[in-house]
N, C-alpha and C positions, 0 to 999 in steps of 0.2 A: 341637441338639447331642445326639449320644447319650449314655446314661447313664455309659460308661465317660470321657468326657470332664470329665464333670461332676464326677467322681467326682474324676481330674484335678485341675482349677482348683480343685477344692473341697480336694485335699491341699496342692498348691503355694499358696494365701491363707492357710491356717492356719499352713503352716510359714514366711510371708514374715511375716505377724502375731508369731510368737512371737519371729521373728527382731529385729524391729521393738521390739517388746517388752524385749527383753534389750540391745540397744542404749539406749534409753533410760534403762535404768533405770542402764546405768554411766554417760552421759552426768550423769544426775541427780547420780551419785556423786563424778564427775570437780568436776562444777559446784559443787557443794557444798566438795567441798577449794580450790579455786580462790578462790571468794567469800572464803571465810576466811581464807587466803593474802594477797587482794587486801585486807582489813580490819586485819590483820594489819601488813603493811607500808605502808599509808599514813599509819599512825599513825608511823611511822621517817623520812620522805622529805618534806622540801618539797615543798610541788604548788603550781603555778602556779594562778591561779583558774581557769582552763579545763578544768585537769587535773580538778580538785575536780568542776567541775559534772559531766564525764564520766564522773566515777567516782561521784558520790551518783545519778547517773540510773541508767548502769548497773544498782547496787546496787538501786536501786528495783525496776528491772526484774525482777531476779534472784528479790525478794523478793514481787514480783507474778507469778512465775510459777511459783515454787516450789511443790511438792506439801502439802497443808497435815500436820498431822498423824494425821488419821484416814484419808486418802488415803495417807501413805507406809504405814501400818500394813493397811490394806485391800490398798497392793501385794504386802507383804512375804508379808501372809496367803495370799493368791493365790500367791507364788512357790514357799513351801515348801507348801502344799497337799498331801498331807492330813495331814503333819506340825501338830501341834499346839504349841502357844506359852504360856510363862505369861508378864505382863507385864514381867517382871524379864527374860526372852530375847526380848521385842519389843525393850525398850529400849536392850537391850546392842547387839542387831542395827543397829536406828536408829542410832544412835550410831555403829556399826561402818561403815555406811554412807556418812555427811558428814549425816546430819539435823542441823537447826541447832535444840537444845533454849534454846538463848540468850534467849527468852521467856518462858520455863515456870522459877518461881521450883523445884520439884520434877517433872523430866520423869516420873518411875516414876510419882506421883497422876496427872500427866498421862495417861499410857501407861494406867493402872487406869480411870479416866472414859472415855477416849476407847472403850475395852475395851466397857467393861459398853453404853454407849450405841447399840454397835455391835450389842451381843448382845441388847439387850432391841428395835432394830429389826428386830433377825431376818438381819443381815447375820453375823452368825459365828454359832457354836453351842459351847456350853462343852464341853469334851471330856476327857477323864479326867486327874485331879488329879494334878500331879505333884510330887512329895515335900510333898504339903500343899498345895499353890500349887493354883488352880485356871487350869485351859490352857482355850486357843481357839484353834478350826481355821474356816476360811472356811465360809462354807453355797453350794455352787456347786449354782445352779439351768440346768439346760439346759431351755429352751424351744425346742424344735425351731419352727420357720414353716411354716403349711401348704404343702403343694407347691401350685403352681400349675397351671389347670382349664388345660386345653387353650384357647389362645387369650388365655392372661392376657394375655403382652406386646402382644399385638396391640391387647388391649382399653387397655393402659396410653398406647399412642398411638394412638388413634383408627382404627383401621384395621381393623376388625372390623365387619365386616356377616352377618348369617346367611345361610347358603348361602339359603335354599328366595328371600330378597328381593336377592339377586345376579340384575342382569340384564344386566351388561356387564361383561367382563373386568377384574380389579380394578389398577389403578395405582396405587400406592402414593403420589406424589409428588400428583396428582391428589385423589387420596384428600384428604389431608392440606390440600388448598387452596379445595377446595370446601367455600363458605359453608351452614352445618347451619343446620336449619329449629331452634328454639327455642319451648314451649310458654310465651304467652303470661305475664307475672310476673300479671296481675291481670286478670278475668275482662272482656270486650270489655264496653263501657254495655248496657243492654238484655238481658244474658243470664243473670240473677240470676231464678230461678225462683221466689221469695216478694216478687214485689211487691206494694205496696200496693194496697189496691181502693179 
């Protein structure tokens, strides 16, 4: 592929990624109004026992696959990047969101623990204090990937040989079916160079 291609694919993944990204996260949102809608009125409505079992799985589910709460605050921190947060505008936000603080007897001590544990692993960085409060902004590290040596994919499936040991036209499908000579896992009897006298 040449580079302007790359170049390509490499803008259209990131903008299907961030797309992908922004979907989810209303998704999450939607979800979150929903559950608690669905909590909400079951407590109103007769349910048949079937109904019941549908809806405690459901519900399971929902709360098994729910973002926990240093995950929605690592989202949020990522979304408004390089906007900075003090906990009291994490939690408003969360909240603002559909997060369900319904386990946390104080979500803000929440929000402040989940904060600081985040910052002392190096995942955010504490960022200029606002009206006294102290704020936090995401820590984005890019790690770029080495480019790859001429012949990497080749090397990733098997179908690299060095030119100067090419001695018949290379087939790929052929390549790939031909049984490879393997060095031995443990030296043949007899060719252990310190035996005994």
């Amino acid at each position: 592929m040449p580079p302007d291609e790359y170049i390509k694919a490499f803008d259209k993944a990131v903008a299907d990624l961030a797309e992908r990204v922004q979907r989810r996260d209303l998704l999450n949102a939607e979800i979150a109004g929903l559950k608690e809608t669905v909590r909400v009125l079951q407590s109103r409505v007769t349910l048949t026992r079937e109904k019941q079992q549908q809806v405690a799985q459901l519900l399971a589910l929902l709360d098994y696959a729910t973002p926990n709460l240093a995950d929605s605050i690592r989202s949020l921190l990522l979304r408004v990047h390089p906007q900075e947060l003090t906990a009291i505008e994490v939690r408003n936000a969360l909240e603002e969101s559909g997060f369900n603080f319904d386990d946390f007897s104080n979500p803000l001590s929440a929000c402040h623990a989940a904060l600081k544990r985040m910052q002392a692993d190096g995942e955010i960085e504490i960022g200029t204090p606002k009206n006294g409060k102290t704020s936090y902004r995401q820590t984005l590290q890019f790690t770029p990937t080495p480019s790859p040596t001429p012949g990497f994919l080749e090397l990733l499936i098997g179908m690299y040989e060095p030119k100067a040991e090419r001695t018949e036209p290379r087939n790929p499908i052929i390549a790939r079916t031909r049984p490879r000579t393997l060095p031995p896992l443990v030296p043949p009897v007899g060719s252990h160079t310190d035996k005994k006298k």
